[in-house]
C-alpha positions in Angstrom: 0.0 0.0 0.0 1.3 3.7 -1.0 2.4 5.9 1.8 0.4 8.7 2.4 2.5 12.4 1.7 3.1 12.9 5.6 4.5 9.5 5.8 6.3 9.8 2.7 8.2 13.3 4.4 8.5 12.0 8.0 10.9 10.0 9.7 13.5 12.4 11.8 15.8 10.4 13.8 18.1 11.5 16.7 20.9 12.9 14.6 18.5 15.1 12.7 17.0 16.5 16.4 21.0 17.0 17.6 21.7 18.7 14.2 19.0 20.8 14.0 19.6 21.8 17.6 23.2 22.9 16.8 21.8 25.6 14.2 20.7 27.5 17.0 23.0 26.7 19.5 25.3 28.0 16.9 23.1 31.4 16.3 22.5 32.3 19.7 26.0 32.3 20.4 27.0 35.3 18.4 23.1 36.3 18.5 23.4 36.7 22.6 26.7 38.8 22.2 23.9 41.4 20.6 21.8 40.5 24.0 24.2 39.7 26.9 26.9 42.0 26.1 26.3 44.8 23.1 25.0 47.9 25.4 27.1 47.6 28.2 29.8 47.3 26.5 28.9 50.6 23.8 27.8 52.8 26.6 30.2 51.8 29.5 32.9 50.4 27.1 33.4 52.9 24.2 31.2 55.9 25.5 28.6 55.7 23.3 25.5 57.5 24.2 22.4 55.5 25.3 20.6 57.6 22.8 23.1 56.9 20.1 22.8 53.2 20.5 18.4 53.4 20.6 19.3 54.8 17.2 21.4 52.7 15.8 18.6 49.4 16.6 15.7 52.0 14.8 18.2 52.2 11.6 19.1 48.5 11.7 15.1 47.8 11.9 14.8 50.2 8.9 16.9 48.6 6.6 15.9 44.7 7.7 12.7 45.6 6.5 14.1 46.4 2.9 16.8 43.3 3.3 14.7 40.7 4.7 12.0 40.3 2.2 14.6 40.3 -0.3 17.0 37.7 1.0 13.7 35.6 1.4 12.8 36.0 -2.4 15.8 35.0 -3.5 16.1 31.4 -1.1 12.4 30.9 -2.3 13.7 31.7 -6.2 17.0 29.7 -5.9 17.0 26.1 -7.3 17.7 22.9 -5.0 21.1 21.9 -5.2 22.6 18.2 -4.2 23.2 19.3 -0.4 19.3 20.7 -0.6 17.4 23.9 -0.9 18.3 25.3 2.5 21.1 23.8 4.0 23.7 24.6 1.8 23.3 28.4 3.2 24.3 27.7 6.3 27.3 26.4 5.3 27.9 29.7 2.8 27.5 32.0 5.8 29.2 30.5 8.9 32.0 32.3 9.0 31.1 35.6 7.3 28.3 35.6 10.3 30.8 34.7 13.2 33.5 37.3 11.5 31.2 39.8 11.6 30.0 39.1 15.0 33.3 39.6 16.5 33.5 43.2 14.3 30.9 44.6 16.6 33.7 44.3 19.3 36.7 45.4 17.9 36.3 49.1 18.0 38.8 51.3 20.2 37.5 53.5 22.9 40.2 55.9 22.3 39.2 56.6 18.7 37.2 59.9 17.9 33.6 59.9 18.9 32.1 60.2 15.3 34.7 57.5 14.3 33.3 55.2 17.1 29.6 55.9 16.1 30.3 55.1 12.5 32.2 52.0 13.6 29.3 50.5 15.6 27.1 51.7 12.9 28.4 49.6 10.0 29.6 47.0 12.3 26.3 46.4 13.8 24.1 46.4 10.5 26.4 44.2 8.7 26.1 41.6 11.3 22.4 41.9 11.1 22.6 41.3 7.2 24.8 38.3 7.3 23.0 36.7 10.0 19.8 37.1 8.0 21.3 35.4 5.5 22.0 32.4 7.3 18.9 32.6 9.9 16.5 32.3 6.9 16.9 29.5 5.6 18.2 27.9 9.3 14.3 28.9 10.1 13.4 27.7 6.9 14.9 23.9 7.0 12.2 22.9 9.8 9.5 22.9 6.7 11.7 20.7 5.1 13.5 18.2 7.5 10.0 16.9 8.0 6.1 17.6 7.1 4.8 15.6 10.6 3.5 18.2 13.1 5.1 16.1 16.2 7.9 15.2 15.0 8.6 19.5 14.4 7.2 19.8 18.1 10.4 17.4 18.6 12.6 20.1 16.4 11.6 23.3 18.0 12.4 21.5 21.3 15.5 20.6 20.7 16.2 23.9 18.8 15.2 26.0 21.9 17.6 23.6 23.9 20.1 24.6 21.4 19.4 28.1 22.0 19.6 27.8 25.5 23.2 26.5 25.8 23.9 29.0 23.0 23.2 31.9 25.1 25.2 30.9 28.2 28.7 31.8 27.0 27.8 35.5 26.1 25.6 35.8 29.6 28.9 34.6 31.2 31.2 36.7 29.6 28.6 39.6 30.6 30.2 38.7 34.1 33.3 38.0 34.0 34.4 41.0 31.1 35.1 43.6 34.2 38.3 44.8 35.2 38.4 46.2 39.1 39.9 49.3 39.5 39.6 50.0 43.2 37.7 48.0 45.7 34.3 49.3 45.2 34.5 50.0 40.7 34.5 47.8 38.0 34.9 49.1 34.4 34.5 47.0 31.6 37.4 45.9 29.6 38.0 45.6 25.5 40.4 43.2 25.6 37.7 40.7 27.4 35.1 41.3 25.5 37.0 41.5 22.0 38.8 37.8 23.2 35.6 36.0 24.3 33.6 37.3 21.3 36.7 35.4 19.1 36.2 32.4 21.3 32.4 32.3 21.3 32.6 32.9 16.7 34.9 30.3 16.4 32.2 28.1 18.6 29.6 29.0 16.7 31.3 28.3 13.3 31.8 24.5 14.1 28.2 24.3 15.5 27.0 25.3 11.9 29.1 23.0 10.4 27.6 20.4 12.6 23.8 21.4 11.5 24.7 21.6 8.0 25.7 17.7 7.9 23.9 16.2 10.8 20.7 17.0 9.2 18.4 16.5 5.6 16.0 17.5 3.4 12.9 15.0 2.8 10.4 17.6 1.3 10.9 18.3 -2.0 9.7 21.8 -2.8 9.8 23.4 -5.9 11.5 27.2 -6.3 8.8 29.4 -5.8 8.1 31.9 -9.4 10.3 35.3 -9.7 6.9 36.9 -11.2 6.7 41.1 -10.7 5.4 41.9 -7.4 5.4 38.8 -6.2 7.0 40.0 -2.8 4.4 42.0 -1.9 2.0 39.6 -2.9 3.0 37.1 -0.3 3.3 39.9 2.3 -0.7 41.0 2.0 -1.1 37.0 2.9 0.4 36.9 5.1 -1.1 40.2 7.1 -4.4 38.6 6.7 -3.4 35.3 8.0 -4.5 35.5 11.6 -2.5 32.4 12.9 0.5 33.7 11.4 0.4 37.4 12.6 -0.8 36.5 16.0 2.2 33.8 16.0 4.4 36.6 15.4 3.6 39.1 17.2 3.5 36.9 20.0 7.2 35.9 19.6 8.1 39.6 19.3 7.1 40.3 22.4 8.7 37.4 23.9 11.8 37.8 22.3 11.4 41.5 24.0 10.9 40.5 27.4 13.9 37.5 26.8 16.3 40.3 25.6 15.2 43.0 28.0 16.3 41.3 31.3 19.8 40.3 29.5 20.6 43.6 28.5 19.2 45.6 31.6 20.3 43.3 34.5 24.2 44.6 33.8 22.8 48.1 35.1 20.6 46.7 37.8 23.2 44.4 38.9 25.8 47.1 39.1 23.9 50.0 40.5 21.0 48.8 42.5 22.3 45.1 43.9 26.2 46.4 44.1 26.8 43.3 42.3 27.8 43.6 38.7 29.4 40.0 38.3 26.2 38.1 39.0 24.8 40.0 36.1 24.3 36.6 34.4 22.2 34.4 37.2 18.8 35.4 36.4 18.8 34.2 33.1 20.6 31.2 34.0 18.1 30.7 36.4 15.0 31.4 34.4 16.2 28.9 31.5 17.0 26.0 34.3 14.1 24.8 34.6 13.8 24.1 30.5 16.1 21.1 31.4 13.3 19.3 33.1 10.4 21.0 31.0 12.1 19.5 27.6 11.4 16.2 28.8 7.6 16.5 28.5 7.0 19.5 27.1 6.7 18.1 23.6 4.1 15.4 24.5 2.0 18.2 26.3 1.6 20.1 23.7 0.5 16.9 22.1 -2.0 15.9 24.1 -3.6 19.2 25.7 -2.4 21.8 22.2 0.6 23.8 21.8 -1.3 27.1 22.1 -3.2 25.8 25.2 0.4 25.3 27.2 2.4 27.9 25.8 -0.6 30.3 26.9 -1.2 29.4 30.3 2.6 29.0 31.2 3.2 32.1 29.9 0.5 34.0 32.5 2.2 32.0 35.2 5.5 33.6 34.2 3.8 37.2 34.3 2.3 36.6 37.2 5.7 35.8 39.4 6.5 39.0 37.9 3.9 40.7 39.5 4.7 39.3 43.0 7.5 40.7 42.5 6.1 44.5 42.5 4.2 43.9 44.9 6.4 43.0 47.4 8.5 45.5 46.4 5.8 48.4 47.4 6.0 46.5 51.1 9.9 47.2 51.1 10.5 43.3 50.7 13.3 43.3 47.5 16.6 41.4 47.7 18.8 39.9 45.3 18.1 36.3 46.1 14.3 37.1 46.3 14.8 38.3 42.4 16.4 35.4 41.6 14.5 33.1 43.1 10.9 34.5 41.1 12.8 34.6 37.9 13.7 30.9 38.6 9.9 30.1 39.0 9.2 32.1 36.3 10.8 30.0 34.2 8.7 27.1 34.6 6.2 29.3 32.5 8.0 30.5 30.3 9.8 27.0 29.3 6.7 25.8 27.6 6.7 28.8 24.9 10.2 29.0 25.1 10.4 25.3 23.6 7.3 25.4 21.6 7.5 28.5 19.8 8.8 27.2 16.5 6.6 24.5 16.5 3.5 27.3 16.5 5.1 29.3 14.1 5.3 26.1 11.4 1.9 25.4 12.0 1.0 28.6 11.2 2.9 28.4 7.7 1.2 25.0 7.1 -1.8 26.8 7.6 -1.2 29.2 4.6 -0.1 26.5 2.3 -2.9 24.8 2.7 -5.4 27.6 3.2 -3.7 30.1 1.0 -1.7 28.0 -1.4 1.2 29.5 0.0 4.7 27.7 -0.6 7.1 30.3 -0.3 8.9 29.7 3.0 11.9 31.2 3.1 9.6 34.9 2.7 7.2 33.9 5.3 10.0 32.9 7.7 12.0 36.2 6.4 8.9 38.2 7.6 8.7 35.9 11.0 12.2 36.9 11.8 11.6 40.5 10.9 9.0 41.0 13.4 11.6 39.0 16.3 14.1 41.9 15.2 11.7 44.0 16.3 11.5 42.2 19.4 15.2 43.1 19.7 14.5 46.4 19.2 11.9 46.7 21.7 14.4 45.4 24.2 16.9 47.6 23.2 14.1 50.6 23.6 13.0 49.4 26.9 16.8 48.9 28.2 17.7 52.5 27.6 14.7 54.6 28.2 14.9 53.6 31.9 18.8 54.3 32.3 17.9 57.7 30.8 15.4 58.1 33.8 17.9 56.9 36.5 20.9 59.6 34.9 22.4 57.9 32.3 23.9 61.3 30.7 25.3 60.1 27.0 27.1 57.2 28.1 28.3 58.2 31.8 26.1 57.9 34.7 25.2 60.8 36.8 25.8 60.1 40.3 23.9 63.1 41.6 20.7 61.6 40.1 21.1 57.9 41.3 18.8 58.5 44.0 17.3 56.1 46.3 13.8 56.6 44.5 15.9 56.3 40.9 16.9 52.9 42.1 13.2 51.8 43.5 12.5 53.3 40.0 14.9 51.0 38.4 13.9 47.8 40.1 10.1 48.6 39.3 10.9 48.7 35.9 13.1 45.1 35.8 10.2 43.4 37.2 7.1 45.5 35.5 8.1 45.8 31.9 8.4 41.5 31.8 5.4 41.8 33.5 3.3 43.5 31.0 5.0 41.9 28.1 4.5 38.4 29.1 0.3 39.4 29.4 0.3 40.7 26.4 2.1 37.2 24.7 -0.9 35.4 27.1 -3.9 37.4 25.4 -2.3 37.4 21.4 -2.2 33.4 22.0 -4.8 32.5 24.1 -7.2 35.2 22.5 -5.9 35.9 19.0 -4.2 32.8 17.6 -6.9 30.6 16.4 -4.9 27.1 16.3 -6.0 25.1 18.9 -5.3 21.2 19.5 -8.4 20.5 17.5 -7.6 22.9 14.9 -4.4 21.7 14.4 -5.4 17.8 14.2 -8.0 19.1 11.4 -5.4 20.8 9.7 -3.3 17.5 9.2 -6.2 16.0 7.9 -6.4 18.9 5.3 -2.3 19.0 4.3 -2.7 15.4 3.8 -5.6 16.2 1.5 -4.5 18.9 -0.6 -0.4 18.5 -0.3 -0.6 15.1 -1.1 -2.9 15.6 -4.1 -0.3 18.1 -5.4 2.8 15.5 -5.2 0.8 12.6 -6.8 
């Protein structure tokens, strides 16, 4: 008896999982230099202005929206070739992306200011291009490595495990790239950051290296047609596709509230805790309990609906938050106390955190099959547009608040860093994740129309109309 289509295009085994995984392991390791490290080290490192570097992220934002639906166009035009339609990028753009990453880091604080600003400027943008150009079709491949809705629950698992251990060496070498100059100041130093950049690029080349052959293609899909206007074509599709805007917006605001505690808890660390080398445990904490989560959290979203756990998990996650606040309005804040609620926020926050590219696919299943939509590589180009925003957002939300506590250009007012500037500051830590992690509850729980049952009916249907295409 013939396979059915799905059957035909499933079949992942453990190497594919491990190699898939190692694509973002490999990304977030020069992606969480832009997280982890980036705005310390511009404002306290090189004397750039906070305003200087909010921006730099609006121009970057700017021109990804011209670059990314391009790059997409031209994966989605581009024939297959013998190592497959999307894998062979990564392999292209390993080291131009981890070259490039360590470029963000090499400028020299004694330079001229303007010289400095045009440095970061360049630096930072062409990062952001190259690592489009590898991210792409990296998001892309899921589509591709297997058409079985569980088995890419098992892929963005083990790509958000990836992810985490990708992010730990830039979260570390936020702590350990100070230099002491008396016994109560730290200043950050070049040479640390410049060296562990180099050492986390050279990591993340071999990862990609490891993706590229560890995993394969078994859809066949066909480049999509270079007709005029076709771009903009697939964009108006994809704005009316509920799941997929919902999906996205979502993860922008995740993303946000991910990036906005790596990036901000430098400052809070140094200023309000008197602790700038534990910088990094709060983010450890919050992605430890994703080592237990991974276990089960695939089957969950099996059994009960992706949406349905990523939802609920998420509101517990805002919720510890708001303990947070509160207890802070009764005078009970403390270092341990914050680290402690971010570690049981983390139990909610796994659950998205793991499942999030698993929504996102089956919201691009959903416009193939509803929309006759097969170009990929511009869908996932547009997904990952709206997580740079997410970036951006961060990097708004990091600096606003230092400009409130005194943050003059790039050198911190003493005078102002009052004892209600530092309440102020650890209102905002706590708050801002707060609000954005309600607003990621209602856009899935409220907006995002693919629930368990929907997404069993759409298998039914991709079997159904995919399969008719292929036979």
């Amino acid at each position: 008896m013939e396979q059915g289509y799905i059957a035909r295009t499933s079949g992942i085994g453990t190497k594919d999982k491990i190699g898939y995984a190692m694509g973002d392991f490999a990304s977030c390791l020069v992606f969480g230099l832009t997280q982890s490290v980036m705005n310390k080290y511009y404002t306290d490192g090189l004397g750039i202005a906070v305003v200087s570097v909010l921006i730099m992220t609006i121009i970057a934002r700017i021109w990804d929206a011209i670059n990314d639906p391009i790059w997409g166009r031209l994966i989605d035009g581009a024939k297959p070739k013998a190592d497959g339609r999307y894998r062979r990028w990564i392999k292209i753009f390993a080291v131009p992306v981890a070259l490039s990453a360590v470029l963000m880091f090499v400028g020299n604080p004694t330079w001229a200011h303007s010289t400095k600003l045009v440095y970061i400027y360049v630096t930072y943008i062409l990062f952001g291009m190259l690592y489009t150009c590898i991210n792409i079709p990296y998001g892309s491949l899921a589509q591709v490595i297997t058409s079985n809705d569980k088995e890419r629950s098992a892929l963005s698992v083990f790509r958000s495990i990836g992810s985490v251990f990708g992010a730990l060496p830039a979260m570390v070498l936020a702590g350990v790239m100070y230099t002491k100059i008396s016994e109560t100041e730290s200043v950050v130093s070049p040479t640390k950051v410049v060296i562990g950049a180099g050492v986390i690029a050279l990591l993340s080349v071999l990862a990609y290296l490891l993706c590229y052959r560890w995993t394969k293609e078994r859809v066949v899909s066909q480049p999509a047609p270079r007709e005029k206007g076709q771009t903009m074509q697939v964009i108006k599709v994809l704005l009316k596709s509920r799941p997929f805007m919902a999906v996205s917006l979502a993860s922008m605001l995740f993303l946000a509230a991910q990036m906005f505690p790596q990036g901000y808890n430098p400052y809070l660390f140094h200023h309000y805790f008197n602790q700038p080398g534990l910088s990094w445990v709060p983010t450890v904490a919050q992605y430890l309990p994703v080592a237990v989560i991974m276990l089960f959290a695939g089957r969950l979203g099996n059994k009960y609906g992706r949406r349905e756990v990523c939802s609920y998990g998420i509101l517990l996650a805002a919720a510890f938050y708001l303990l947070l606040f509160v207890l802070a309005l009764f005078g009970f804040s403390s270092i341990w106390l914050y680290i402690a609620a971010c570690l049981a926020s983390g139990v909610g926050t796994a659950f998205i955190f793991l499942l999030i590219w698993a929504l996102a696919t089956d919201a691009i299943d959903y416009n193939k099959v509803k929309f006759g939509l097969n170009d990929e590589a511009t869908s996932y180009a547009f997904y990952s547009f709206m997580r740079k925003l997410g970036q951006t957002v961060a990097t708004i939300l990091i600096n606003v608040p230092l400009l409130r506590i005194g943050y003059e250009g790039s050198k911190l007012n003493t005078e102002k860093l009052t004892p209600e500037a530092l309440q102020s500051m650890y209102n905002s830590s706590v708050m801002i994740p707060a609000v954005l992690f309600l607003l990621v509850f209602i856009l899935l729980r409220f907006v995002y129309p693919l629930s368990k049952q929907k997404i069993d009916e759409l298998q039914v249907e991709k079997e159904r109309v995919l399969g008719g295409e292929k036979a």
